[in-house]
C-alpha positions in Angstrom: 21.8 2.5 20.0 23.8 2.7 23.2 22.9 1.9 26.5 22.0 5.3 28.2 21.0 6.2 31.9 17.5 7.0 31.2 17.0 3.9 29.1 14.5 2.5 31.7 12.3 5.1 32.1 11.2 5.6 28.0 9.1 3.0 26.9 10.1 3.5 23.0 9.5 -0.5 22.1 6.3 -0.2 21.2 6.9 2.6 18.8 10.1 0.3 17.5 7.7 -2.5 16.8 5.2 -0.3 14.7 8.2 1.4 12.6 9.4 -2.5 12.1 5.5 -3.5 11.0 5.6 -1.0 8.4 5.9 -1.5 4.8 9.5 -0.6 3.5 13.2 -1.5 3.3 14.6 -2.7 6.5 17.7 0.1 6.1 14.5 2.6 5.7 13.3 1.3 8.7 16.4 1.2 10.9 17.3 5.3 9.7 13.7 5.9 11.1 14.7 4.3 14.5 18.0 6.1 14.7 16.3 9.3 14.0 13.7 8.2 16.9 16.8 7.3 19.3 18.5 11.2 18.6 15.2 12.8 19.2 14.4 11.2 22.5 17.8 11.6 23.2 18.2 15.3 22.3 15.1 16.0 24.2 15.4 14.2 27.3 19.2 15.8 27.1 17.6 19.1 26.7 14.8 18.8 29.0 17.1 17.9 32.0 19.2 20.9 31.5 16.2 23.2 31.6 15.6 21.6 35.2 19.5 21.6 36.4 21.1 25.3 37.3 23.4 26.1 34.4 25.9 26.0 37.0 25.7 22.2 37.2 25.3 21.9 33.1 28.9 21.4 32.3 29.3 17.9 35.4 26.2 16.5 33.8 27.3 16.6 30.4 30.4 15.6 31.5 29.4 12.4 33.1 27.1 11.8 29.8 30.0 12.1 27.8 32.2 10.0 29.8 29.6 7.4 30.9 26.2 7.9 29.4 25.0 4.4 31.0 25.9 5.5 34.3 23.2 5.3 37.3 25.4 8.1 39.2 23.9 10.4 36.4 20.2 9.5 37.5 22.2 10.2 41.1 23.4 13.7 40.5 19.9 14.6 38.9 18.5 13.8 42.1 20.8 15.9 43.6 20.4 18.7 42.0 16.9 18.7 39.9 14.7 17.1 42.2 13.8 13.2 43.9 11.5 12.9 41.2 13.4 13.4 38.4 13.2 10.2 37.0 9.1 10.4 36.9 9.5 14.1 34.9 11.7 12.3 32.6 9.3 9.5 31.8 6.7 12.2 31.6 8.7 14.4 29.2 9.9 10.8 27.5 6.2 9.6 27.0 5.3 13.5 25.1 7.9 12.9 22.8 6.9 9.5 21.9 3.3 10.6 21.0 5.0 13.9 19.3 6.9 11.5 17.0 4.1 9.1 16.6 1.5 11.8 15.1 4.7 13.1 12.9 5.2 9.5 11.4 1.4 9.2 11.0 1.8 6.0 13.2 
């Protein structure tokens, strides 16, 4: 679990908390959190390159690749998505989190 530039917008801990409350082994319980930390991050990746032109795909993966904890990432979004990118990615962030809490049954 690696820092990443979108970190601050996702409120996962309280999703984290429940998964640690539940009954089960504690390596059980830590594959479930790394599965929870690909999905958000495979669908916050995915859902900001729907926004960005596919012309601009290739510089932001790039600069995720290079330096995922960057803020110049949150930068270029701005750029090139929209000023309020950082609010549709909470959004998007906050659907996936209640997608993965009905799939757990949490």
């Amino acid at each position: 679990m690696s820092i990443i530039f979108y970190d601050h917008l996702i409120n996962k801990h309280e999703l984290l908390v429940i998964i640690d409350k539940t009954e089960g082994e504690d390596n059980h319980k830590s594959k479930i959190k790394h599965l929870v930390d690909d999905i958000l991050h495979h669908g916050i990746v995915e859902f900001t390159l729907s926004k960005l032109k596919p012309k601009h795909h290739k510089v932001f993966l790039q600069q995720l690749h290079h330096a995922p904890y960057s803020p110049e990432i949150l930068d270029y979004l701005k750029e090139k998505v929209a000023h309020d990118i950082e609010e549709q990615i909470q959004k998007h962030a906050d659907k996936l989190i209640k997608k993965v809490r009905k799939d757990l049954g949490l």
